[in-house]
N, C-alpha and C positions, 0 to 999 in steps of 0.2 A: 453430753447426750440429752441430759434436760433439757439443755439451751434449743438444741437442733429440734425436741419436740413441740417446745412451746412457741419455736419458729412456724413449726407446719402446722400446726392447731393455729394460729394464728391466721398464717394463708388460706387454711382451707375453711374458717371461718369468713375469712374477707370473699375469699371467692362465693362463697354462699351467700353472701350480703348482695354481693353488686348483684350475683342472679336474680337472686327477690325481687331488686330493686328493677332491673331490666324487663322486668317480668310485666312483673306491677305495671312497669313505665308504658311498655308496647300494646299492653291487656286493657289498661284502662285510662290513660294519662293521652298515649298519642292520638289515639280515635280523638279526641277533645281540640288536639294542636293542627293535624293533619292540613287546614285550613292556611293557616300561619308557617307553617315548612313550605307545601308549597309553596308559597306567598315570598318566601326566603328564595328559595332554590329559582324560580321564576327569576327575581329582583337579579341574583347573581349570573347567571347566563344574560339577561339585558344590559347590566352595569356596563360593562365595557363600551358599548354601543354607545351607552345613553353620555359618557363621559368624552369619546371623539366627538360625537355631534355639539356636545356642550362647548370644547373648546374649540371645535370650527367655526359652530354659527352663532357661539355666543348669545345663546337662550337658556333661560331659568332650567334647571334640571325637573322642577317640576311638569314642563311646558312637555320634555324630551320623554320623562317619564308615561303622563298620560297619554301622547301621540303613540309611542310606541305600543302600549299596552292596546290600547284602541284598535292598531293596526293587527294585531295578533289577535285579538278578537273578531275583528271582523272576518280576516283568513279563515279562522276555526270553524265561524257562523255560515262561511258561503260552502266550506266542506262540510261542514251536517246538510246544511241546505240541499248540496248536491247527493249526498248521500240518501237523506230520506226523500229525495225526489225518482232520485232510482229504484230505492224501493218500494214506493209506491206505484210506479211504473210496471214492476215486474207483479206486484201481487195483485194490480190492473190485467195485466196478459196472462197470467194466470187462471184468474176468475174467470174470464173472456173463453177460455181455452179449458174451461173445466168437464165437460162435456166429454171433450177428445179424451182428455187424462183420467176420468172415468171408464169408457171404453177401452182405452191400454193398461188400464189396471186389472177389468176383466177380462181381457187376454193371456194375460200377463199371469192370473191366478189360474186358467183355464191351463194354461202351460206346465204350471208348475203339479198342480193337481194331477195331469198325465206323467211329470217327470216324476211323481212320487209313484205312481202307481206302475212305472217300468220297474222300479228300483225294490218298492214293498210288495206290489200283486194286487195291492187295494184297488178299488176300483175309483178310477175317477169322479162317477156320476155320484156315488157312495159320499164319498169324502167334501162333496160342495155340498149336497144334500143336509149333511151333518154340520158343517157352518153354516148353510143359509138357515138353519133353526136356530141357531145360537146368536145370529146377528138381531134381533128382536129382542132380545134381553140384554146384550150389550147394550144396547142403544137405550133400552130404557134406564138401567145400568149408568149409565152417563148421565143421561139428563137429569136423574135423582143427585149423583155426585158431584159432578162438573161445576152444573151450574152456580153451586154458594163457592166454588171453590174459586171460579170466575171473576164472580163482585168482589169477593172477599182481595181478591188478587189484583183487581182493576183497582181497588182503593188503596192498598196497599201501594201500586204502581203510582200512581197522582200523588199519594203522600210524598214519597220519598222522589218524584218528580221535581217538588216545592224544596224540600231540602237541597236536595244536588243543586239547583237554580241560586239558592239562597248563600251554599256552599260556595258556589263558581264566583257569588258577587262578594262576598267578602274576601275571598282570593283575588281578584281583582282591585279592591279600593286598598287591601295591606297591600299588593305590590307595587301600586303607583306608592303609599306613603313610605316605605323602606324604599326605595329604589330614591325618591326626593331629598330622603336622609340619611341613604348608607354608609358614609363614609364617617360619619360624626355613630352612628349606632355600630359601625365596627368598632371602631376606635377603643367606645364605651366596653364593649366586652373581652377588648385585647387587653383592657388596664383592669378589669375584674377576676381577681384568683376566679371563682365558680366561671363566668364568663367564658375567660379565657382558658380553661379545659372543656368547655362545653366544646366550645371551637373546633378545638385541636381533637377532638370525638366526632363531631359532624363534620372536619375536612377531610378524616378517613374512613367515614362512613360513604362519604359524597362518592370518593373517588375508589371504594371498594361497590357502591351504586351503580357507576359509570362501566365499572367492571362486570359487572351483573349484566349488562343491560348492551355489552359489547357482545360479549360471548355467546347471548342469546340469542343477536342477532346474525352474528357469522353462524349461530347452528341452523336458523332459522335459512338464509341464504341457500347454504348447505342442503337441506333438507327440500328447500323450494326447487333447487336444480336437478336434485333424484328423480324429486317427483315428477318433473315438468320431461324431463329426458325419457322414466319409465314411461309415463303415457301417450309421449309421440312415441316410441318405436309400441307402445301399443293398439295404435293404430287411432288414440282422440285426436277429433279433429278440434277439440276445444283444450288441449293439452296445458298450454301457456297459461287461462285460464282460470282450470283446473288446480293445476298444480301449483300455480299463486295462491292459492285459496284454502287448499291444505296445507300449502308450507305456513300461512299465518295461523289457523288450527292448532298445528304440533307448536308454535309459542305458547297456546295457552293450556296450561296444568289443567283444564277439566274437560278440555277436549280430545287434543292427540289425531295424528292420522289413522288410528286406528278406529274412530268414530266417522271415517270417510271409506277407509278399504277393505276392514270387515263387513259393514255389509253390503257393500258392492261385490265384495266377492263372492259373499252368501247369494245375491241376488244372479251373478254370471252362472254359477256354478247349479242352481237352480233351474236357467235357462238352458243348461246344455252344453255353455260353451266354456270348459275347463279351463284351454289358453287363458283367457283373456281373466279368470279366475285365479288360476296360479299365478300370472304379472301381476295380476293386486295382490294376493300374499307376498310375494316377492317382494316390491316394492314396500312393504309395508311393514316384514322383515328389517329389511338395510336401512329404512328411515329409525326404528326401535334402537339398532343395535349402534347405528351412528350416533346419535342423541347419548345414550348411554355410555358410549366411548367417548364422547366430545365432550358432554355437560362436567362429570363432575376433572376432567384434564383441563379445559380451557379456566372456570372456576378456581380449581383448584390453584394453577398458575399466578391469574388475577389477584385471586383474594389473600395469596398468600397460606393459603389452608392447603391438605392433603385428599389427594380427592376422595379418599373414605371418608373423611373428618365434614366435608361438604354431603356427602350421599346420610351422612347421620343426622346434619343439622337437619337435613332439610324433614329428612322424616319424623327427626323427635318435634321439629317446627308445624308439618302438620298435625301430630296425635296433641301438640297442647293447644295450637291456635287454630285452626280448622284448615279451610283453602289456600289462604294467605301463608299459610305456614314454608310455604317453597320457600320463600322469601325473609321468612320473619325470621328464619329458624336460624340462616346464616347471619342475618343481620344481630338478632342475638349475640353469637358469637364473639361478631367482629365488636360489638360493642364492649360485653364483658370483658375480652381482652385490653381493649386500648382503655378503660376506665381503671381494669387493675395496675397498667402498667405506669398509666399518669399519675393515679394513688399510691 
């Protein structure tokens, strides 16, 4: 009986160790590496490429290395290009168009002000009356707060501009130099005990990654085609769209379709027109409960976890690490496990 106690004091010591340490690691060690993984994971999806070419055309691997890397950057740079060209484009026809969208705003408030006053008795004229007083002091309201909040936000944005730029070039120059010497700097850590578990921790983290990053996108698929079908039969003519646009939203953890069909529906349902109200709740329903049935079963599957054991990481992964924690929380896991079981 001692023996069996001083076993599980033992485990449940170790397991409290490697948490510390994973803790430690992801809180304040990776933010530092982040640079250099990718830089890794990058090299490892090109290697394969960069080693046919080597032995087709018989060029330095460096030669293979930097062409490649160059070629991937340039793709990237002509997609932001086009990206903020579109952008700019539209907040162009926008501003162009701002006039109109002023005028349909006070329609739009003139409407709702009569749909409130069928529904409470209040009077219409009443109810603008008492905002248009109140807008005077919002506005001043702003300009007192906004404004430091602005600068203070615009330098913030240029700081961390220069980082992400300085980020992206060092990820860059480690992947051409591990990519020119990867097969002499695997080697080196398959012959080092520490090395060589670090490995065998980052080939099952890679490929519990890949599993992440699968399952997110079949929900996402999934969720794109609800959306895109709910809005053609409800009658968008921009449905395709549309529903491209919230299916990539409900991917990301601080968004969600419900940051597109709540208040759209708020806004239909204001207007008058409850149909096309109740299709966005609807819609907006089945995309929640889908997510919630898919994420933590497909997960679960992938990762090898239970899909309560995934809906826990993920929340105890947001209350310790903040946003990130969807993600950090499983990865956690998956790490403590394969650390204790190589230990």
């Amino acid at each position: 009986m001692k023996t069996e106690a001083k076993e599980s004091m033992r485990s449940i010591g170790k397991v409290l160790g490697i948490t510390l340490a994973v803790y430690a690691g992801l809180r304040w060690l990776f933010p530092l590496v982040i640079p250099f993984f990718a830089a890794f994971l990058l090299a490892k999806l090109l290697n394969p490429l960069v080693e046919k070419l080597e032995n087709k055309l018989k060029l330095k691997r460096s030669i293979w290395a930097s062409l490649l890397v160059g070629i991937l950057l340039l793709l990237l740079g002509l997609a932001v290009f086009f990206f903020l060209k579109t952008l700019v484009e539209q907040i162009k026809n926008v501003t162009e168009h701002l006039p109109v969208y002023r005028q349909q705003a006070g329609t739009f408030w003139e409407e709702c002000c009569c749909r409130i006053e069928s529904i409470t008795g209040i009077k219409a004229e009443l109810i603008q009356s008492r905002v248009e007083q109140q807008i005077p002091l919002l506005m001043n309201h702003a300009r007192t707060n906004m404004l430091p909040t602005v600068m203070n936000g615009t330098i913030l944005y240029a700081k961390n501009t220069f980082v992400f730029l300085g980020v992206c070039f060092v990820v860059i120059i480690s992947t051409i130099l591990i990519l020119k010497d990867y097969k002499n700097m695997r080697k080196t850590l398959e012959h080092h005990p520490v090395g060589n578990m670090a490995l065998k921790v980052c080939r099952r983290t890679y490929e519990a990654g890949g599993a992440y990053i699968r399952s997110q996108i079949i929900i996402m698929i999934i969720i794109t085609v609800i959306c895109v079908a709910g809005l053609y039969f409800s009658g968008n003519e921009y449905a395709l769209l549309a529903g491209c646009g919230i299916g990539i939203c409900d991917a990301m953890p601080f968004l969600g379709t419900g940051t597109i069909f709540v208040p759209w529906a708020i806004i239909e349902l204001l207007q008058g027109k409850y149909m096309l109200a109740a299709i966005y709740t609807v819609i907006y329903t089945i995309c929640t409960l889908m997510r919630e049935i898919l994420e933590p079963k497909l997960l679960g599957n992938r990762l090898g976890m239970h899909p309560l054991a995934v809906v826990i990481t993920m929340y105890v992964g947001l209350e310790i690490y903040g946003l990130w924690g969807f993600a950090l929380g499983p990865l956690s896991y998956i790490l403590i496990k394969e650390i204790y079981l190589i230990t």
